[in-house]
Structure formats: C-alpha cells, structure tokens
N, CA, C and O atoms as a GROMACS GRO file, in nm:
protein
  380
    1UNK      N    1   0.085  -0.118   0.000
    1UNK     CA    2   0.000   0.000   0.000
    1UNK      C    3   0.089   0.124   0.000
    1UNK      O    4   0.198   0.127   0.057
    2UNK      N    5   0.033   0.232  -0.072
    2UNK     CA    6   0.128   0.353  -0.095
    2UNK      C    7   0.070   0.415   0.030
    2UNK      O    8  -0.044   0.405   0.075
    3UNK      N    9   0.176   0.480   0.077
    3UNK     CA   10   0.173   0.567   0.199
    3UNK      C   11   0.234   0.740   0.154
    3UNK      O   12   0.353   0.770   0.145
    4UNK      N   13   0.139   0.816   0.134
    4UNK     CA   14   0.182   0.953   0.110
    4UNK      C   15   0.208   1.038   0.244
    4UNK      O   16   0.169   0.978   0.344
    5UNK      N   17   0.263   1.161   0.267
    5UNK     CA   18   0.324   1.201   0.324
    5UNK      C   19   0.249   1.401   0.322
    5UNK      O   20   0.327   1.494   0.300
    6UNK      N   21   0.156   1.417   0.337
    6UNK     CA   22   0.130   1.537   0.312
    6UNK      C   23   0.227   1.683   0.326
    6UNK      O   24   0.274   1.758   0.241
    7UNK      N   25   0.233   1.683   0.533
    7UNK     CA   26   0.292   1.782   0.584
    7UNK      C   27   0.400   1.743   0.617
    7UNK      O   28   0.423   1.696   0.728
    8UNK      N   29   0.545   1.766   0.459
    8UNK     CA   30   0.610   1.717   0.494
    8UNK      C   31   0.692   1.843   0.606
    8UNK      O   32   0.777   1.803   0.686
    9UNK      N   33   0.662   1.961   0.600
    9UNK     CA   34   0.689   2.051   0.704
    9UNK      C   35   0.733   2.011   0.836
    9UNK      O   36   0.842   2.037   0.887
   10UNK      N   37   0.603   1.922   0.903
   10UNK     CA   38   0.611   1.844   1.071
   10UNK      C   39   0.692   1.791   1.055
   10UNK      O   40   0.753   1.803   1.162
   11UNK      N   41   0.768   1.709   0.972
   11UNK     CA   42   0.872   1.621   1.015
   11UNK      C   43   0.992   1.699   0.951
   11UNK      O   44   1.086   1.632   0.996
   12UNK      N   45   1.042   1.782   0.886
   12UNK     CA   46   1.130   1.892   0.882
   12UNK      C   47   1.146   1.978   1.027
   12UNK      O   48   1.252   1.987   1.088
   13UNK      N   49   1.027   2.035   1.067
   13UNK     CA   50   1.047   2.096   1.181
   13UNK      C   51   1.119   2.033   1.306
   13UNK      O   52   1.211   2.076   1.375
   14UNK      N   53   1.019   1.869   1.314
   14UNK     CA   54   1.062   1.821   1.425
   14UNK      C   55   1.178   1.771   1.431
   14UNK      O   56   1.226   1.777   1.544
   15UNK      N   57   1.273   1.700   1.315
   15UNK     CA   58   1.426   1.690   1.292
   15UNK      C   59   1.478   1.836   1.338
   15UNK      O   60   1.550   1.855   1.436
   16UNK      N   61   1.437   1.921   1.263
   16UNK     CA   62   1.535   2.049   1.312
   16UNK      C   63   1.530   2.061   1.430
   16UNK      O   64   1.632   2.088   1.494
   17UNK      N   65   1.430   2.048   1.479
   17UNK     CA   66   1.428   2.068   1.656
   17UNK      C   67   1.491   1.959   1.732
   17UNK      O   68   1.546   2.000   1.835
   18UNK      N   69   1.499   1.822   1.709
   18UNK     CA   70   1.588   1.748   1.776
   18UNK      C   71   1.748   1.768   1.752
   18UNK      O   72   1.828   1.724   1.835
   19UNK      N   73   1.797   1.840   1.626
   19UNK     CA   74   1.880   1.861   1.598
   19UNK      C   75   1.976   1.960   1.620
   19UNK      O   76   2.099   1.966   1.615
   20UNK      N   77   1.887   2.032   1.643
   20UNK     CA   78   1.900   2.183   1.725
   20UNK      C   79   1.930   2.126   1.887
   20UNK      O   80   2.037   2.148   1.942
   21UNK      N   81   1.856   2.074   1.932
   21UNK     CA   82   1.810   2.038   2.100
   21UNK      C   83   1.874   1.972   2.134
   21UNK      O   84   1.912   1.986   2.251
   22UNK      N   85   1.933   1.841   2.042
   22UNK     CA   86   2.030   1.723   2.082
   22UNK      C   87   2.110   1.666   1.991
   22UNK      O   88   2.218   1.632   2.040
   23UNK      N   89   2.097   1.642   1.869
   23UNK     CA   90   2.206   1.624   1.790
   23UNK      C   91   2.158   1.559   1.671
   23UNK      O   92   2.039   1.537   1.650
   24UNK      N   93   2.279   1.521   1.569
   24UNK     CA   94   2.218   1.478   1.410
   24UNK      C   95   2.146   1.373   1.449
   24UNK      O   96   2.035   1.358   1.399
   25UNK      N   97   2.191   1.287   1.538
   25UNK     CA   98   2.175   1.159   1.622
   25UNK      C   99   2.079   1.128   1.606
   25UNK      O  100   2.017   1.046   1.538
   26UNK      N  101   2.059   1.228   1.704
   26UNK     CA  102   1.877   1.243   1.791
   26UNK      C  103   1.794   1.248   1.650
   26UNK      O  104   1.710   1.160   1.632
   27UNK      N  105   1.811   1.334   1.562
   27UNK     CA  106   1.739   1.374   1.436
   27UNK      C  107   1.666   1.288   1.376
   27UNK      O  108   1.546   1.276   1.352
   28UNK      N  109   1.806   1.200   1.349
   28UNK     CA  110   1.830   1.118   1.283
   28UNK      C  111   1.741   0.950   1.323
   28UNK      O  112   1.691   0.876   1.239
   29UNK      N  113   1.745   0.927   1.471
   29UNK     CA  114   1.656   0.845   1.516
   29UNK      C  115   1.506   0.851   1.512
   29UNK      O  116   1.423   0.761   1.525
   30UNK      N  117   1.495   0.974   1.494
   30UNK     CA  118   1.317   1.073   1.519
   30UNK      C  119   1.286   1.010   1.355
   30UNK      O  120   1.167   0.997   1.330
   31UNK      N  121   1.372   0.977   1.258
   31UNK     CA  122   1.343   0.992   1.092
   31UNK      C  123   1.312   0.836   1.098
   31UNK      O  124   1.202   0.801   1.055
   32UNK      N  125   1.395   0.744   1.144
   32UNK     CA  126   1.366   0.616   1.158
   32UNK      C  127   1.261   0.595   1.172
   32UNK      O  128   1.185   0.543   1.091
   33UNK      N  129   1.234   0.643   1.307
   33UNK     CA  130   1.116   0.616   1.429
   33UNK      C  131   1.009   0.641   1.307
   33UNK      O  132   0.930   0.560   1.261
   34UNK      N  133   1.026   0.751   1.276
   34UNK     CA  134   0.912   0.775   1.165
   34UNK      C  135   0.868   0.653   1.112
   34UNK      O  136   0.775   0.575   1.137
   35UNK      N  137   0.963   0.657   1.029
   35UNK     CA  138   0.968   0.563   0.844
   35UNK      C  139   0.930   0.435   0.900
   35UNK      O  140   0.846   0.373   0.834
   36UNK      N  141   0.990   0.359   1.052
   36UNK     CA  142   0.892   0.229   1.079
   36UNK      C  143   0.755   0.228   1.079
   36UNK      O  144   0.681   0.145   1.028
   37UNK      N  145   0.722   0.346   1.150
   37UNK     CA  146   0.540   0.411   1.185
   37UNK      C  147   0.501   0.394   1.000
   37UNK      O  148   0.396   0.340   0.968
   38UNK      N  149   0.560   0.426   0.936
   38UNK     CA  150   0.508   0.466   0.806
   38UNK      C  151   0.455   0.310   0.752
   38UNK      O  152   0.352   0.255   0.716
   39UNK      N  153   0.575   0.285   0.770
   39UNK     CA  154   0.562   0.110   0.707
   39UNK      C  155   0.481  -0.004   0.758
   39UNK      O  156   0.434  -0.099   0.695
   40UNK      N  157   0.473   0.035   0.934
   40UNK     CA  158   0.379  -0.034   1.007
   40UNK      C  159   0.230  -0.002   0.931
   40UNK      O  160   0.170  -0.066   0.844
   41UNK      N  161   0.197   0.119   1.000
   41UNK     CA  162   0.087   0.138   0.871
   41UNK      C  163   0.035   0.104   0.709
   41UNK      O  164  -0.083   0.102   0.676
   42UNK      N  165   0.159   0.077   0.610
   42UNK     CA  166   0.154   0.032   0.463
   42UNK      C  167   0.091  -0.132   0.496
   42UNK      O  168   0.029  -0.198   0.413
   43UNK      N  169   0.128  -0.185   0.657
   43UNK     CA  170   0.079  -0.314   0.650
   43UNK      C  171  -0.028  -0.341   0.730
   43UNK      O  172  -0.097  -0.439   0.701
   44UNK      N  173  -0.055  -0.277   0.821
   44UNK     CA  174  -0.190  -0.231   0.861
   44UNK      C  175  -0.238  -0.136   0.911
   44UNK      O  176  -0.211  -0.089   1.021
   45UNK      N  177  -0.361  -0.078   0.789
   45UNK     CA  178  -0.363   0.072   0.772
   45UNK      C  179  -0.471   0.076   0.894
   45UNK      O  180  -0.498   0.192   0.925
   46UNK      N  181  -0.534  -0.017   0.965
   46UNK     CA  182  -0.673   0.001   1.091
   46UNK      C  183  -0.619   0.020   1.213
   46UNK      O  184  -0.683   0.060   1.310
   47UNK      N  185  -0.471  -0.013   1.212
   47UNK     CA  186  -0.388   0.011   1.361
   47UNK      C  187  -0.439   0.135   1.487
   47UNK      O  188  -0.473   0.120   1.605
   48UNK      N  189  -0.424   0.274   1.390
   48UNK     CA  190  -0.408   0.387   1.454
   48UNK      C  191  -0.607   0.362   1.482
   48UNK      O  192  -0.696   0.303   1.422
   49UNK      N  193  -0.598   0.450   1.611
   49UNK     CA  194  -0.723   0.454   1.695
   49UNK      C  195  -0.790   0.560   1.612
   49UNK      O  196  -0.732   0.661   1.569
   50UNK      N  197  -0.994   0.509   1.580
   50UNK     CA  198  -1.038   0.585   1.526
   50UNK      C  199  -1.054   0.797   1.560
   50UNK      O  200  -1.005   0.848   1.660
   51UNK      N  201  -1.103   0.849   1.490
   51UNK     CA  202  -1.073   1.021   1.537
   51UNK      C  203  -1.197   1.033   1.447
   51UNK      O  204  -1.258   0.933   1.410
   52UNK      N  205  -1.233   1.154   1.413
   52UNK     CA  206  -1.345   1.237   1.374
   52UNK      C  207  -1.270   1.219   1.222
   52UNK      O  208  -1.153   1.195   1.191
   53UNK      N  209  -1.408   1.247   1.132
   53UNK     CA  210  -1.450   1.288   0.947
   53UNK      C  211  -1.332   1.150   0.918
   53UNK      O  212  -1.256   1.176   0.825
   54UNK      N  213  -1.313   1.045   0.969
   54UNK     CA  214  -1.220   0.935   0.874
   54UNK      C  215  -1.105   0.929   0.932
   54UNK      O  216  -1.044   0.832   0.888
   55UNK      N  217  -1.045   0.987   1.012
   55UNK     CA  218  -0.912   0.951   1.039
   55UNK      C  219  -0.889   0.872   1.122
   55UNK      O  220  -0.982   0.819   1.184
   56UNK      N  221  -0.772   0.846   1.146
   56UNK     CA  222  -0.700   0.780   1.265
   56UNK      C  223  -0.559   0.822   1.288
   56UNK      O  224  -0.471   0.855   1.208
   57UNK      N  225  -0.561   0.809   1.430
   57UNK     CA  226  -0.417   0.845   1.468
   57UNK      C  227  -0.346   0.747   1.548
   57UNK      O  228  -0.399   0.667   1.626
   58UNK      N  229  -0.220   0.759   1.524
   58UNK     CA  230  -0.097   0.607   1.573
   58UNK      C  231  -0.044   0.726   1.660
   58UNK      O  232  -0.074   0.841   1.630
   59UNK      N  233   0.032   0.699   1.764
   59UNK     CA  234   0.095   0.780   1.840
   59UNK      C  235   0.264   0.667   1.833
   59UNK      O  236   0.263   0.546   1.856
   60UNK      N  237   0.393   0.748   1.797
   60UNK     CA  238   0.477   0.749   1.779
   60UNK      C  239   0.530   0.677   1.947
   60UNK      O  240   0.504   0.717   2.060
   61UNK      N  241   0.612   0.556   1.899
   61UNK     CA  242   0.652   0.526   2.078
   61UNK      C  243   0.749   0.610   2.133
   61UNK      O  244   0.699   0.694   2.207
   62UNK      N  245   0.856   0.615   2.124
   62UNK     CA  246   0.963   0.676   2.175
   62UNK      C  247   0.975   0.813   2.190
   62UNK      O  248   1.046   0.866   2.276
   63UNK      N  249   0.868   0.909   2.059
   63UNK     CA  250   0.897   1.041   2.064
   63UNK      C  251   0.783   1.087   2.095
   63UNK      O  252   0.693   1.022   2.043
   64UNK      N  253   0.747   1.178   2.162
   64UNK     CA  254   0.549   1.207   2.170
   64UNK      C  255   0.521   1.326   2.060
   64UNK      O  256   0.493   1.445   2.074
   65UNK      N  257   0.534   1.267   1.977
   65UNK     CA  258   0.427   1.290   1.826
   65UNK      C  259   0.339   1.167   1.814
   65UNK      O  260   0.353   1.055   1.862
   66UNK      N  261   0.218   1.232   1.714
   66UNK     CA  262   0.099   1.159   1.686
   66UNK      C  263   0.088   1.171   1.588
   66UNK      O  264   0.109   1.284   1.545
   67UNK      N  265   0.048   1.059   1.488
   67UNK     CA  266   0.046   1.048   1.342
   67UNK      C  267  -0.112   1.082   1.289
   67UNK      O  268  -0.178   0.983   1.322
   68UNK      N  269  -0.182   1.161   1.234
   68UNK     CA  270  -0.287   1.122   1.201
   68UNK      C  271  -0.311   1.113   1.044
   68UNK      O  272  -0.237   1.141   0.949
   69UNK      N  273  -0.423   1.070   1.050
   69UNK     CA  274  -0.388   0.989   0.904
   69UNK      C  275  -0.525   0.972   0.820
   69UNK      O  276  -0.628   1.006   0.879
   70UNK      N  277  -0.536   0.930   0.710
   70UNK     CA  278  -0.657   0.872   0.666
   70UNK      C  279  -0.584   0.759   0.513
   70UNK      O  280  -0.494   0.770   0.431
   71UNK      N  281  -0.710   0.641   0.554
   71UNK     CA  282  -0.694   0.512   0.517
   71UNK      C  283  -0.728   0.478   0.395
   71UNK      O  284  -0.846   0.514   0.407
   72UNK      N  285  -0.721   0.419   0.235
   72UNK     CA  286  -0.838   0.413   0.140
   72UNK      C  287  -0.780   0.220   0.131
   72UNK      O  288  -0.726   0.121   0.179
   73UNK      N  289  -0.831   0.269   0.055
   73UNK     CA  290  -0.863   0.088  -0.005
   73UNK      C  291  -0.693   0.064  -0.059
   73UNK      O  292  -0.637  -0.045  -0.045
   74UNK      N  293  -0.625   0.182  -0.122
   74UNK     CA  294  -0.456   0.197  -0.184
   74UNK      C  295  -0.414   0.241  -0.135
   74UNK      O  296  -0.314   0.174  -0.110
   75UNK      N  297  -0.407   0.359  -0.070
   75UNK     CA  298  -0.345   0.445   0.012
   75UNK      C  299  -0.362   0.485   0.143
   75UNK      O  300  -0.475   0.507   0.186
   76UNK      N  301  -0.253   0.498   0.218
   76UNK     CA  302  -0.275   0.594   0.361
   76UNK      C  303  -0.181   0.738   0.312
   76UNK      O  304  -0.069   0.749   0.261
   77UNK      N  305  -0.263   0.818   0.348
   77UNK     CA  306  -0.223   0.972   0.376
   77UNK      C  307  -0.242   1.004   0.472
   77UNK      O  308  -0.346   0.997   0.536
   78UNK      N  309  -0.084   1.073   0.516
   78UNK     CA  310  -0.081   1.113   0.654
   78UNK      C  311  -0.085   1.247   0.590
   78UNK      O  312  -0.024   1.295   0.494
   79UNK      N  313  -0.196   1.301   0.690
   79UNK     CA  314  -0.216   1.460   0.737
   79UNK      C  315  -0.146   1.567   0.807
   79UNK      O  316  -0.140   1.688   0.784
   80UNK      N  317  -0.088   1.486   0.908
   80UNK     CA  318  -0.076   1.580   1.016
   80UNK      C  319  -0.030   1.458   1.116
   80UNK      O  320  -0.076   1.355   1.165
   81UNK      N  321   0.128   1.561   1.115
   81UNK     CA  322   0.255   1.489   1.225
   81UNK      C  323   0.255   1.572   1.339
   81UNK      O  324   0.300   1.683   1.311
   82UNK      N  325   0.208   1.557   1.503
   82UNK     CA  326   0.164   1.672   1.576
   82UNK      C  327   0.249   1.606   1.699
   82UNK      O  328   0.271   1.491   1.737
   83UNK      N  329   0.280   1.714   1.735
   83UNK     CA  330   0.340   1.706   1.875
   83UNK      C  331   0.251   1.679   1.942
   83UNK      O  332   0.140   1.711   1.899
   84UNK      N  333   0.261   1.596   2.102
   84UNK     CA  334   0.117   1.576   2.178
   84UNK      C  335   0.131   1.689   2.287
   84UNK      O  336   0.059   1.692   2.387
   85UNK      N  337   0.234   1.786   2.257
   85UNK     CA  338   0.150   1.886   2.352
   85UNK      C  339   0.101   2.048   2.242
   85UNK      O  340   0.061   2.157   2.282
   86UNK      N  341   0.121   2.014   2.141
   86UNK     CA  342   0.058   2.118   2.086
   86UNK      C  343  -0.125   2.124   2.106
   86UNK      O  344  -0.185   2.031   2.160
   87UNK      N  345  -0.198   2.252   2.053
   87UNK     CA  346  -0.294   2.271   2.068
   87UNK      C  347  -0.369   2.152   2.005
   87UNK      O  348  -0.342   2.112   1.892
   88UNK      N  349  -0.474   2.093   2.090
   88UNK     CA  350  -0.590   1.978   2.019
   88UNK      C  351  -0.605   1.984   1.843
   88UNK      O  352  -0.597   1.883   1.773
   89UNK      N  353  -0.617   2.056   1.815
   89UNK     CA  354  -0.670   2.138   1.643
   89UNK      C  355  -0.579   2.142   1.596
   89UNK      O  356  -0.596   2.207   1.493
   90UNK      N  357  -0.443   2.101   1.607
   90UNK     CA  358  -0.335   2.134   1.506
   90UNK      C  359  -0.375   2.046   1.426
   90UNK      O  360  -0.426   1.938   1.457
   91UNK      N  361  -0.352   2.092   1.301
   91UNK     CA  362  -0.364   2.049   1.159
   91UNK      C  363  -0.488   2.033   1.083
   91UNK      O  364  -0.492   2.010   0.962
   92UNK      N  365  -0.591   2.046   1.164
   92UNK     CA  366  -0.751   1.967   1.172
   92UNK      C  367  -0.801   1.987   1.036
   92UNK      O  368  -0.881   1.903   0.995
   93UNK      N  369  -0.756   2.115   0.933
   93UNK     CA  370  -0.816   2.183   0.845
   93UNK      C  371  -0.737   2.071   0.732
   93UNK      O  372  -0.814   2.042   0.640
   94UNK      N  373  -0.627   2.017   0.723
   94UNK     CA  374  -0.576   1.961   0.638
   94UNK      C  375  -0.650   1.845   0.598
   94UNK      O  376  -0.717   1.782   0.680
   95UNK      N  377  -0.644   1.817   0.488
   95UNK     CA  378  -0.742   1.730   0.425
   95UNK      C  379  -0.653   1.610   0.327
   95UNK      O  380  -0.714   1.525   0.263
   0.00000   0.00000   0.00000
C-alpha cells in the first residue's frame, strides 16, 4: 500500500528541533522512528485509533508525536505529524 506524506513541514520541523536540542543523532533516530510508523501502517492501515471525518491516529513510541492519518482501499495519507502537547486542532483543516 502507498503511503503519502502530506505535511512534509512536521517532520522537517521536528528533525530540526531534535537537531537543534540534541544532535544529528537524535534527528536522525526521530526519521527512523518515523519511516517504521510509516511502514507499520503500509501493513496495517486500521492500527491507529479511530478520530473524527475518517481519520485515525498512531501515536509514535519513543517520541510524543501523533500520526494522524486517513486510510483508502490503496493508500494511507498522513495529514498531520503533531506534537502531543501542541494545541488539540493542530492540523484539523488539512485534508
């Protein structure tokens, strides 16, 4: 299953900020951490817990980001890569 990548922004930001904060290292583990989440999902897209208008969200283990996402029959598109202490509504408008 193809897995698209909308805001690729959130995960630019959040590398720069581990990178900034702790090192290429750190960055660099946050990109992993990702790309497994990504792939976990390409193999089962029902994982992440249901949310409002279709989505679902996986919450990231090691780093507290939350993936949210939406599922089709070919594809998962992720929406919106959110920190879990940002405001409830981040990203909500993205489609």
């Amino acid at each position: 299953m193809r897995v698209t990548l909308h805001p690729e922004r959130d995960i630019e930001e959040a590398a720069e900020f581990y990178e900034r904060q702790g090192s290429a290292v750190l960055a660099a583990r946050f990109i992993f951490a990702f790309k497994n989440l990504t792939a976990l999902l390409g193999q089962q897209p029902e994982i992440g817990s249901p949310r409002s208008a279709g989505r679902r969200g996986l919450c990231m283990n090691v780093f507290p980001y939350t993936v949210i996402y939406r599922a089709s029959a070919d594809e998962i598109k992720i929406l919106v890569v959110k920190h879990d202490r940002k405001r409830p509504g981040y990203g909500a408008p993205r489609r």
